[in-house]
N, C-alpha and C positions, 0 to 999 in steps of 0.2 A: 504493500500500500504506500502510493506518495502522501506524504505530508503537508497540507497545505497550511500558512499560518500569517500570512498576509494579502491582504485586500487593496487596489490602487481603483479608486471609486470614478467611474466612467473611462479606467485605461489614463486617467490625467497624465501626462508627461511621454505617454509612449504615442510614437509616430503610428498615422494607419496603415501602411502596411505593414507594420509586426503585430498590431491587431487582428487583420486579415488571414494571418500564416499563423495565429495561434488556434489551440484547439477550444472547443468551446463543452458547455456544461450543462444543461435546461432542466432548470428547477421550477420549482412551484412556488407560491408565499409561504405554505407553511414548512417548506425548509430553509426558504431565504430568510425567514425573519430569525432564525436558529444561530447560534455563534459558533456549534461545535456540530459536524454533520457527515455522512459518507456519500458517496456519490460514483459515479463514472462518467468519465467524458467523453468526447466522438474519438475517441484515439482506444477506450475499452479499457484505459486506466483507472483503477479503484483509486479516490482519492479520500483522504482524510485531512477532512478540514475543523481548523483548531484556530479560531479568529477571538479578538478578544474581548472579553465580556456585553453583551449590549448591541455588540456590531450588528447590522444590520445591510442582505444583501441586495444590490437592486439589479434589473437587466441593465446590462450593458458595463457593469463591473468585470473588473480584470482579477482571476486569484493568482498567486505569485505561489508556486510552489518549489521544497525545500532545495531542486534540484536546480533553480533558476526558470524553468518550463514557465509560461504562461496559456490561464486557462482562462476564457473569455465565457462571463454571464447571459444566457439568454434566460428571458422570463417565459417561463412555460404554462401556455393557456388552459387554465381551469374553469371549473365553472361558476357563473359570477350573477349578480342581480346588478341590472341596468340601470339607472331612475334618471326620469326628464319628465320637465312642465306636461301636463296634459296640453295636447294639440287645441283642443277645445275652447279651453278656457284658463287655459293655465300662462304664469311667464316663468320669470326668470328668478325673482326672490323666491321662489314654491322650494328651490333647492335652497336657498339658503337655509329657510324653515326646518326644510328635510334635514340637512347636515345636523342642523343645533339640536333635534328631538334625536338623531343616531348618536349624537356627542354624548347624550346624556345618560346615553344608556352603556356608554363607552363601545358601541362597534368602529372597528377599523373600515375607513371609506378614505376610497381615491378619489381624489377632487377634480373635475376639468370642467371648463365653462360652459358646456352645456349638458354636462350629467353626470353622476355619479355614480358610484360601484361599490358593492358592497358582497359578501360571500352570500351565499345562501340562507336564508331562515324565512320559514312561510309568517312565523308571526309579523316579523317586520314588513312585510309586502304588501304585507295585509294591512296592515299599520297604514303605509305610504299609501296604499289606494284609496284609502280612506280621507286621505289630504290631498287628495283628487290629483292625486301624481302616478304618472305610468311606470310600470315597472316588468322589464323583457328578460327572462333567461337568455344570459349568452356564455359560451365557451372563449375567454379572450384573456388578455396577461392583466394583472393586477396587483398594483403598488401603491397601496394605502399611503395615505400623508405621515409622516414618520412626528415624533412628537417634536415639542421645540430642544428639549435638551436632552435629546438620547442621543445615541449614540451615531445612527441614521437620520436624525433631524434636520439637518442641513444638507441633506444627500443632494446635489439635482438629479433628475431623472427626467427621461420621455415615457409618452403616452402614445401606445397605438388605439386609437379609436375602432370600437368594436362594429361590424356592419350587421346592424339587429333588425327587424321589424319590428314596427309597433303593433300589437293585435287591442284591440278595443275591449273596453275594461268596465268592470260595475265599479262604482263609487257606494263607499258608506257616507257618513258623515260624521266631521269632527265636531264635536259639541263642546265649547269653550267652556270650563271650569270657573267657576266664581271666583275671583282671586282677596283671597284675607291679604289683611294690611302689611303690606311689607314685603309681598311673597310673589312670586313671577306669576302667571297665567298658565296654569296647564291645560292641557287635551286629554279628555276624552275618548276615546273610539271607540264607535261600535262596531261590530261585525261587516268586513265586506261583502255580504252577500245580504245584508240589510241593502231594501228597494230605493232608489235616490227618485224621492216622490217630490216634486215642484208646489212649493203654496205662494203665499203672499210674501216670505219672508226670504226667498231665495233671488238672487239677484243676477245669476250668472244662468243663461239661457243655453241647454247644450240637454240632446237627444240621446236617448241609451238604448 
């Protein structure tokens, strides 16, 4: 087994073609988030990797192993939950909303400007349709926003945008919580598969 025990985070400092002529690795998030891990690369080398506390790995990272070898990061496509504005009647703060109610539950979500990603969990989808946000299964690479002071928080990284459908969706309804003195506003939700029935008090006009 090679020894792997340094990280050069996007390859910084190496020209691209020694990029290009190194071998490469395809992992998933939940190894790359891992500091100590085994692997094989396209060359069929078992590697053992010993990175230091916290590290965190992203695509397109270089690992430096004990022999001098370089092995190049690919993010390997999992499967993932998609979220963007409803087409309908949705914009562009509906993510911000979405991020701050995923924060608070602490889920790992990768951020781009017009939607967000998140691993799988029916509750939360459920959740999200409910604040009349769409949400598509897709298989594509995923690099959650690292925190501000780990060890991967300042990492930069790219985002390959996933090519999804949107298939049309029931909406429940968020029912805003009374807020006591002092205390933020929470939600609600009922069930998505509660009927999105139109009264006097609904203001956003859109067909189900």
């Amino acid at each position: 087994m090679l020894t792997v025990n340094k990280l050069l985070p996007q390859g910084q400092g190496l020209a691209q073609v020694i990029l290009k002529r190194a071998h490469t690795v395809e992992l998933d998030w939940d190894v790359r988030q891992k500091s100590r891990f085994d692997a094989t690369d396209s060359a069929g080398r078992q590697l053992g990797v010993f990175l230091s506390r916290g590290t965190v790995v992203r695509g397109g990272d270089v690992l430096v192993a004990e022999d001098g070898s370089l092995i190049r990061v690919t993010a390997k496509p999992q499967p993932v939950l998609v979220i963007t504005p409803c087409a309908d009647h949705g914009n562009a703060f509906d993510l911000t909303r979405a991020a701050y109610h995923l924060g608070n539950r602490h889920v790992q979500i990768e951020l781009q400007p017009d939607h967000l990603k998140i691993e799988p969990d029916h509750v939360l989808a459920d959740m999200l349709r409910a604040m009349h946000l769409t949400v598509a299964e897709a298989n594509t690479t995923f690099e959650p926003e690292g925190g501000a002071y780990s060890a991967g928080g300042g990492h930069a990284h790219g985002h390959e945008g996933p090519a999804h459908a949107h298939d049309h969706h029931d909406h429940g309804h968020a029912v805003p919580a009374v807020p006591a003195r002092g205390k933020p506003i929470g939600i609600a939700v009922t069930s998505a598969a509660t009927p999105h029935v139109h009264g006097p008090g609904c203001n956003h006009g859109h067909d189900h």
